[in-house]
Residue frames as a rotation matrix with the C-alpha (Angstrom) as fourth column:
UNK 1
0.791 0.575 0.209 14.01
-0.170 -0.120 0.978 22.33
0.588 -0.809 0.003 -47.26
UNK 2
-0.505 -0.863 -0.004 16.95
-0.113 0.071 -0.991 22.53
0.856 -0.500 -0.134 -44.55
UNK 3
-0.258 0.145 0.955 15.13
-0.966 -0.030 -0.256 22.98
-0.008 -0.989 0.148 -41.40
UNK 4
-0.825 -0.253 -0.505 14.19
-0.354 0.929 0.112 19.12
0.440 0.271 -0.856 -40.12
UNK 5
0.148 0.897 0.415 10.99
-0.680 -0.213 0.702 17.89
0.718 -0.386 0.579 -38.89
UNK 6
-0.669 -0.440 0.599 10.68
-0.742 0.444 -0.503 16.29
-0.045 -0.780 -0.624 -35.87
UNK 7
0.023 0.838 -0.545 7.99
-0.339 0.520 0.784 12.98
0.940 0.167 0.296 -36.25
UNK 8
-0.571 0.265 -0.777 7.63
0.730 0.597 -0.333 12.27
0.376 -0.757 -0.534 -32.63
UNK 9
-0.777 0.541 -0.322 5.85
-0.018 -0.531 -0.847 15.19
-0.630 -0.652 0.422 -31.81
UNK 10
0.275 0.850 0.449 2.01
0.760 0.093 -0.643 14.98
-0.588 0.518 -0.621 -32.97
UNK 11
0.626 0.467 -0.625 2.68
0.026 -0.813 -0.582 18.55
-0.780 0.347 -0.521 -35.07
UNK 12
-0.223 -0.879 -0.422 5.86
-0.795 -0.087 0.601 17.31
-0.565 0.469 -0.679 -36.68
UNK 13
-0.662 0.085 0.744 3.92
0.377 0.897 0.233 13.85
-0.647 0.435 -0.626 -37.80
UNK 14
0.388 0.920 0.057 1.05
0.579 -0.195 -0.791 16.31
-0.717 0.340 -0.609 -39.05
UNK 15
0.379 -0.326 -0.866 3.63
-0.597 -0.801 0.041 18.15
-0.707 0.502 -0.498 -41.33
UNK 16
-0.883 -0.452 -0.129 5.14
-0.416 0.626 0.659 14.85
-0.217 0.635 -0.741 -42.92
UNK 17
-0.172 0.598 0.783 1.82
0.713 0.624 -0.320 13.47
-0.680 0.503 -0.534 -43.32
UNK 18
0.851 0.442 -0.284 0.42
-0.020 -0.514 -0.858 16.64
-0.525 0.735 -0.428 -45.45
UNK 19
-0.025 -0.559 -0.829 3.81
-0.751 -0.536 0.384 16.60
-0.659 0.633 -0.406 -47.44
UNK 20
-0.883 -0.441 0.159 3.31
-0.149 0.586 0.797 13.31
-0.445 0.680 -0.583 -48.24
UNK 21
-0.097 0.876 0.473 -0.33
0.737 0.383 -0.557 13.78
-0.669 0.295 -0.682 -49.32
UNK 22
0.616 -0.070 -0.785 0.45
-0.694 -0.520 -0.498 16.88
-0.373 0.851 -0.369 -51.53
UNK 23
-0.705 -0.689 0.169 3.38
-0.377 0.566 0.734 14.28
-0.601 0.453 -0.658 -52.86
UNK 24
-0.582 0.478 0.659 0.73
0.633 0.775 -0.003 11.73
-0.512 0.415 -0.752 -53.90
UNK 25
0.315 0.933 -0.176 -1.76
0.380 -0.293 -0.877 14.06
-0.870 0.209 -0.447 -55.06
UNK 26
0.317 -0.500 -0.806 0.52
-0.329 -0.855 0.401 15.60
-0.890 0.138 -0.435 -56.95
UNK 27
-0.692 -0.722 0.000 1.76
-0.522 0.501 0.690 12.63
-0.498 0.478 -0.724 -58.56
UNK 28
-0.106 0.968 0.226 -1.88
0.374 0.250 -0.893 11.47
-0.921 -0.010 -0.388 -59.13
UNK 29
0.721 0.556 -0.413 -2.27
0.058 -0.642 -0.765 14.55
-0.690 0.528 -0.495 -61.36
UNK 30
-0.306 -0.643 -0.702 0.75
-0.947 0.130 0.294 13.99
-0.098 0.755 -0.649 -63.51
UNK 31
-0.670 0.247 0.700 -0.57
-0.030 0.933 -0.358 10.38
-0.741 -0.261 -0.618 -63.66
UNK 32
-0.099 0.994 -0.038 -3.69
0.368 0.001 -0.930 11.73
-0.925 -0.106 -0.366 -64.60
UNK 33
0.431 -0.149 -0.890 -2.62
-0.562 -0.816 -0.135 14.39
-0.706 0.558 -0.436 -67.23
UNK 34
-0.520 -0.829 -0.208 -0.45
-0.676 0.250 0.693 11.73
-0.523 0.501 -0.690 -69.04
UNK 35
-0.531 0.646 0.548 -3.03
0.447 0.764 -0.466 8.88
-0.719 -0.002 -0.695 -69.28
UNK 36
0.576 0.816 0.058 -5.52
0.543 -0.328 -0.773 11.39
-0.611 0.477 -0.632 -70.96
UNK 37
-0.086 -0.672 -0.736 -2.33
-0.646 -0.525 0.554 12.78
-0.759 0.523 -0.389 -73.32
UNK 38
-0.771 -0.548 0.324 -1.79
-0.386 0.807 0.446 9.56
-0.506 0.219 -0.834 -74.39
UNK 39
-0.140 0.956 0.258 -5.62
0.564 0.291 -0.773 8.86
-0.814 0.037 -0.580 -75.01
UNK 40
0.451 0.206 -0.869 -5.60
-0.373 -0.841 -0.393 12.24
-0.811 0.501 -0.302 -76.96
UNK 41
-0.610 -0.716 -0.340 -2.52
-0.641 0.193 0.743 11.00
-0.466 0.671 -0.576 -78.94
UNK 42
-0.847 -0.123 0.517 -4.39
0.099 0.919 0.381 7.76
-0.522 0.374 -0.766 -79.64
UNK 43
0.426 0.856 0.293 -7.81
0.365 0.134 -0.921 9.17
-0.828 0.499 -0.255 -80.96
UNK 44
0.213 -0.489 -0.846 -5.26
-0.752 -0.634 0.177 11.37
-0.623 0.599 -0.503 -83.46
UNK 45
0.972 -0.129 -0.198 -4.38
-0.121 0.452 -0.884 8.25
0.203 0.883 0.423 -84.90
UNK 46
0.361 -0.834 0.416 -0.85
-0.766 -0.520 -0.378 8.38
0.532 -0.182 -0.827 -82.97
UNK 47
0.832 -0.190 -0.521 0.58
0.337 0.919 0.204 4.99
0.440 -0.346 0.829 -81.60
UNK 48
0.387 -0.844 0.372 3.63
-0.918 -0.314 0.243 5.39
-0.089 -0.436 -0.896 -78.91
UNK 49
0.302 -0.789 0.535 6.65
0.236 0.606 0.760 2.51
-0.924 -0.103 0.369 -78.61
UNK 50
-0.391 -0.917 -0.078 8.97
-0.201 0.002 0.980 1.35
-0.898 0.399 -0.185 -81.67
UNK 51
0.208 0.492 -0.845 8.02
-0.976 0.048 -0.213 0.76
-0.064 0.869 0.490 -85.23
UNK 52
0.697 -0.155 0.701 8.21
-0.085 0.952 0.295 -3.08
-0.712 -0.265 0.650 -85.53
UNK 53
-0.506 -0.826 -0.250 11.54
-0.414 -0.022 0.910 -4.18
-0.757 0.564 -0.331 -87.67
UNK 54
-0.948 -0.318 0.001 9.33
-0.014 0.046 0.999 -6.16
-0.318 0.947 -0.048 -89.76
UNK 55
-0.625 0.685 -0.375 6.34
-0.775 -0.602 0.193 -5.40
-0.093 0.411 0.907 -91.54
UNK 56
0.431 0.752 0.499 3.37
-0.399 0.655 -0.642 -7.60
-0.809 0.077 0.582 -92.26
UNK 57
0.914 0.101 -0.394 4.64
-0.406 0.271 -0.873 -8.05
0.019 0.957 0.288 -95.84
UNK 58
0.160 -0.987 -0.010 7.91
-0.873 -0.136 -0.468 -8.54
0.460 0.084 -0.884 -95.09
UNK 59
-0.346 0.063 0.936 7.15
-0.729 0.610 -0.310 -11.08
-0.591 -0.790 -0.165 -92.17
UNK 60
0.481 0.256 0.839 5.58
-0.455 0.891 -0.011 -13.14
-0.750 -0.376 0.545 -94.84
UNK 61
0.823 -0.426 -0.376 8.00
-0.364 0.113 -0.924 -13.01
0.436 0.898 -0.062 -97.80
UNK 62
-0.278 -0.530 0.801 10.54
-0.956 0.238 -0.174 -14.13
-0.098 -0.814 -0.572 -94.36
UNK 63
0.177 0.509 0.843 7.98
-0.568 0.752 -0.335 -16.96
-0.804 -0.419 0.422 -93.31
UNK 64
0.982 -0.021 -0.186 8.00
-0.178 0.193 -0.965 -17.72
0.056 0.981 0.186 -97.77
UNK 65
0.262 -0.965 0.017 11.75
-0.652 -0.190 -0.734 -17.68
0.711 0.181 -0.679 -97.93
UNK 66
-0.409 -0.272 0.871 12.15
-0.792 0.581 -0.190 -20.39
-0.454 -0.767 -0.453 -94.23
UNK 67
0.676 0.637 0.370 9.76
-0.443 0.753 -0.487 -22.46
-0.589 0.165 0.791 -96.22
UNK 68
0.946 -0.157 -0.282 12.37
-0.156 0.541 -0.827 -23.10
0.282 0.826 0.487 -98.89
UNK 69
0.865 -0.435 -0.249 15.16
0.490 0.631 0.601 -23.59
-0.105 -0.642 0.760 -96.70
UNK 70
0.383 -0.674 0.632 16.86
0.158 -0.627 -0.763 -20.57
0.910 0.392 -0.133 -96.94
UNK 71
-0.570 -0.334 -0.751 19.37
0.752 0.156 -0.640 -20.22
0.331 -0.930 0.162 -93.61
UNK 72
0.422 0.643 -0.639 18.57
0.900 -0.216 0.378 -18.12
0.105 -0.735 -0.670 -91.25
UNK 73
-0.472 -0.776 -0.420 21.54
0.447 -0.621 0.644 -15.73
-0.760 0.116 0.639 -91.41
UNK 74
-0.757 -0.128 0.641 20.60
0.652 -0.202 0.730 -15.08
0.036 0.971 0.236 -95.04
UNK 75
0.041 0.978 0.204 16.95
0.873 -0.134 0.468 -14.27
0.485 0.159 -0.860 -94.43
UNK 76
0.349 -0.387 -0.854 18.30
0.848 -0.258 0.464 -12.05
-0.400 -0.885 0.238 -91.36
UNK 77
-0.533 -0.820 -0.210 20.60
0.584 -0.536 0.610 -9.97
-0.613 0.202 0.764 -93.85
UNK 78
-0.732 0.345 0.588 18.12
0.476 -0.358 0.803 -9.22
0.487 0.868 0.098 -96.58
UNK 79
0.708 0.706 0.005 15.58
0.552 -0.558 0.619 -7.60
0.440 -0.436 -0.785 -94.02
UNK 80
-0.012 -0.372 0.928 17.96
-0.013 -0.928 -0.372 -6.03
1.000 -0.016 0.007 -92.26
UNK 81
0.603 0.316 0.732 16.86
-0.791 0.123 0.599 -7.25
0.099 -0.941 0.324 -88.62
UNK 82
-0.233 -0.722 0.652 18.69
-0.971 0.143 -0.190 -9.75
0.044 -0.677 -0.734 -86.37
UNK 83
-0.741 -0.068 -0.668 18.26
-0.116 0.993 0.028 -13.84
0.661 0.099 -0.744 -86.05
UNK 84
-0.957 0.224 -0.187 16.71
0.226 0.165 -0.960 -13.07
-0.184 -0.961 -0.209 -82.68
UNK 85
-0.453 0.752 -0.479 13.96
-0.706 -0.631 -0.322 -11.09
-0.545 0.192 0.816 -84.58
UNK 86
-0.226 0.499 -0.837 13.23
-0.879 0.266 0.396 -13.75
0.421 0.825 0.379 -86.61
UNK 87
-0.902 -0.105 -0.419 13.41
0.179 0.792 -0.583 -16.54
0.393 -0.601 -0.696 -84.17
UNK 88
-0.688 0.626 -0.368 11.07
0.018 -0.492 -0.870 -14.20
-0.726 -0.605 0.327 -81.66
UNK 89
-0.034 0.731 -0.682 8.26
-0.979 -0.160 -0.124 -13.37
-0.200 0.664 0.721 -85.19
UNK 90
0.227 0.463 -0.857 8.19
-0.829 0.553 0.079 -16.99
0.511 0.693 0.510 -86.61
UNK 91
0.408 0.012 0.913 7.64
-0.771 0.541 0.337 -19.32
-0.490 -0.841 0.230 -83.76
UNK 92
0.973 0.176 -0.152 7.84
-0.227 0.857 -0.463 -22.09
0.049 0.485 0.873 -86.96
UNK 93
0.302 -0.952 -0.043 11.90
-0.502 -0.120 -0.857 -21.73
0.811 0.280 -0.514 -86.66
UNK 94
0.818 0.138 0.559 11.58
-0.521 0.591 0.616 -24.20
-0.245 -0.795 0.555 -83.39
UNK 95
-0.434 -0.895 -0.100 14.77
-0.879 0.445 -0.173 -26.56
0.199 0.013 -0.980 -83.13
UNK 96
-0.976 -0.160 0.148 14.01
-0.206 0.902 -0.381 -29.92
-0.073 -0.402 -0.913 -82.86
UNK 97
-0.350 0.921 -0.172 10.29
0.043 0.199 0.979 -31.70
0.936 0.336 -0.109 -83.51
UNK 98
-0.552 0.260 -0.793 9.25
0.834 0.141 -0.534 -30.95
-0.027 -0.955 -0.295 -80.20
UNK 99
0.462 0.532 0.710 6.23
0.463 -0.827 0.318 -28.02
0.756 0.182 -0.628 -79.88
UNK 100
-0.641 -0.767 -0.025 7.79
0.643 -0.519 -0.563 -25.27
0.419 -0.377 0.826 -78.34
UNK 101
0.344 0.691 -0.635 6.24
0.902 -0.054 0.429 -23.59
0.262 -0.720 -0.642 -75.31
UNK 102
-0.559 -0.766 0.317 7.39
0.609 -0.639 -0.469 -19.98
0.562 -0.069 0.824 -75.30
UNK 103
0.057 0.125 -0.990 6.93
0.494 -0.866 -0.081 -16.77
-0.868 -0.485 -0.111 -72.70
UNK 104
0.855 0.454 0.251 6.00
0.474 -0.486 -0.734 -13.76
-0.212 0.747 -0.631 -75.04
UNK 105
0.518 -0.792 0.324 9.13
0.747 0.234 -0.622 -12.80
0.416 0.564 0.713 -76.97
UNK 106
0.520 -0.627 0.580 11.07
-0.327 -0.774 -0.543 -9.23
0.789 0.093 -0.607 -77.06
UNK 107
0.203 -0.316 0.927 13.57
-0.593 -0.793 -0.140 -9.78
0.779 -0.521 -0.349 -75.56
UNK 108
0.683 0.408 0.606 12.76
-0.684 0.648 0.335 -13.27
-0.256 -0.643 0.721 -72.98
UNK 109
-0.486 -0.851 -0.199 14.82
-0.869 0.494 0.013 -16.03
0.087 0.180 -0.980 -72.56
UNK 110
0.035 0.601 0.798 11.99
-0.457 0.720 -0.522 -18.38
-0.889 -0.347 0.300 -71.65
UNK 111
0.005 0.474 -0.881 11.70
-0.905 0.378 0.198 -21.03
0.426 0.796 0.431 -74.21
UNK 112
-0.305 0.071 0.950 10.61
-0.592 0.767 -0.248 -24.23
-0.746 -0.637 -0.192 -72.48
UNK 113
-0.584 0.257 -0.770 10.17
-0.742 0.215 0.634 -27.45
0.329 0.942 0.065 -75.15
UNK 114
-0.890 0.360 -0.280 7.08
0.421 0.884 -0.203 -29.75
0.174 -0.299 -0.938 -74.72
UNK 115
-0.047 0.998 -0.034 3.25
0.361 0.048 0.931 -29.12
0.931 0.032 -0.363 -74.25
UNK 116
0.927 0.315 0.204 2.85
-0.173 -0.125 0.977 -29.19
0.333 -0.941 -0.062 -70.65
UNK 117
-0.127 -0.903 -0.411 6.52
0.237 0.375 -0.896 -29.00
0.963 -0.211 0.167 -68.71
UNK 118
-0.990 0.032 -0.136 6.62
0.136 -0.006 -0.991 -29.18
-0.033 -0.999 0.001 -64.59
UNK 119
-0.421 0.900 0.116 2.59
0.907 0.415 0.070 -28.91
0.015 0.134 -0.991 -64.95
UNK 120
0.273 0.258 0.927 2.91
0.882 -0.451 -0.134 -25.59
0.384 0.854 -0.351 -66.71
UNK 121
0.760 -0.573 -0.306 5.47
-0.125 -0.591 0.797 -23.89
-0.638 -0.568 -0.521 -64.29
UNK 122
0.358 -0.927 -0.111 8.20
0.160 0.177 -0.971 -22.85
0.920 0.330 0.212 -66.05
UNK 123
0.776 -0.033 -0.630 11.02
0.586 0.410 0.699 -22.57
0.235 -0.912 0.337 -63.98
UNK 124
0.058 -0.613 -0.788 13.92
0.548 -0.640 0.539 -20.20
-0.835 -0.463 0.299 -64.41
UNK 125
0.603 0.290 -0.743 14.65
-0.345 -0.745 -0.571 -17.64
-0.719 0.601 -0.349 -67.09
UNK 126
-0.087 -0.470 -0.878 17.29
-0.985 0.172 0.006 -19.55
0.148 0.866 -0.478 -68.90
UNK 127
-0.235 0.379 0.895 15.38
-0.488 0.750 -0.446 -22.50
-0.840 -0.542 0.008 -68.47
UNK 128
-0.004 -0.052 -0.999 15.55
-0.951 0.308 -0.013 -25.11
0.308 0.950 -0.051 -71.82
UNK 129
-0.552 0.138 0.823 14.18
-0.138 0.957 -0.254 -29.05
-0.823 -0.253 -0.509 -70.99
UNK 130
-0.718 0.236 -0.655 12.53
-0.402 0.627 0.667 -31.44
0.568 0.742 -0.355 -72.82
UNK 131
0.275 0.947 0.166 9.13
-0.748 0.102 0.656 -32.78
0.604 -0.304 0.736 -71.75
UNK 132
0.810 0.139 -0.569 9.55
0.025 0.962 0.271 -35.34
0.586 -0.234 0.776 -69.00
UNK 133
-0.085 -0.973 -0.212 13.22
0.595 0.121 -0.795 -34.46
0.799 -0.194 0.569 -67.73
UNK 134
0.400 0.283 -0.872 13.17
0.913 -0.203 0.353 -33.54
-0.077 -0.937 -0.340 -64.06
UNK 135
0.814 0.065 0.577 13.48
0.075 -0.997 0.007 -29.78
0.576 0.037 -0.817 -62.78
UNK 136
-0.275 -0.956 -0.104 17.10
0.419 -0.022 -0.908 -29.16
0.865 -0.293 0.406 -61.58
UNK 137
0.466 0.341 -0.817 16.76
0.871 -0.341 0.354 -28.28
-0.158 -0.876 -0.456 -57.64
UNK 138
-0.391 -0.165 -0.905 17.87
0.696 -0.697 -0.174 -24.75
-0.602 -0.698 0.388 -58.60
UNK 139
-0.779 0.622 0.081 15.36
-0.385 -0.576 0.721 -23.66
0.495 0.530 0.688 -61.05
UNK 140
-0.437 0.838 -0.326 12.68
0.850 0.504 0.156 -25.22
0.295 -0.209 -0.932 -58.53
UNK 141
0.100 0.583 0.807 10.11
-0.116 -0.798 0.591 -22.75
0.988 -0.153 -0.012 -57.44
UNK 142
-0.782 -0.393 -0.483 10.17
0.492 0.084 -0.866 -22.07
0.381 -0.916 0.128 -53.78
């Protein structure tokens, strides 16, 4: 489009509004068209994102292997997946004897330690306290 509309005159606001309501509508219906793709896909039997790195079986021959105090590294190499992956799947790999309060993994830095910390506000993303230990004034909410 080259020519410009003018929006102070009433006939130039009545052209930008209808472009931007074919816009939306438009987008609506690609909106629309995906949703029900995606629906199709899933009655096929068709799942969309990544394959997880580790399998049920794998996850518990992992979980078997931490029990006997095999490092982490080691366990890491023989699947084939990162530390972080295993850290993020087996919550039981916690540091320290504190329960570990965590934001849902992939990927999160949240790992707050204690039951109930700031009265269940966490507080910044690379946020790592110990029940009881005051909130630094710059991870406070505002």
């Amino acid at each position: 489009m080259q020519e410009n509309i003018d929006t102070i005159t009433p006939g130039g606001r009545l052209v930008f509004h209808v472009f931007g309501a074919l816009a939306s509508f438009e987008r609506e219906l690609i909106q629309e068209r995906t949703l029900a793709g995606l629906a199709a896909a899933r009655e096929r039997g068709r799942l969309g994102g990544r394959p997880t790195a580790l399998s049920p079986a794998k996850l518990k021959q992992a979980r078997k292997m931490i029990g006997e105090k095999t490092p982490v590294t080691e366990v890491a190499q023989v699947f084939g997946v990162s530390r972080a992956t295993l850290y993020c799947r087996v919550p039981e790999l916690a540091r320290g004897t504190t329960p570990r309060v965590s934001v849902q993994c992939p990927r999160r830095r949240v790992h707050l330690l204690g039951a109930s910390v700031n009265g269940g506000q966490y507080t910044s993303d690379w946020a790592t306290r110990r029940a009881g230990e005051p909130t630094p004034a710059w991870a406070r909410r505002r």
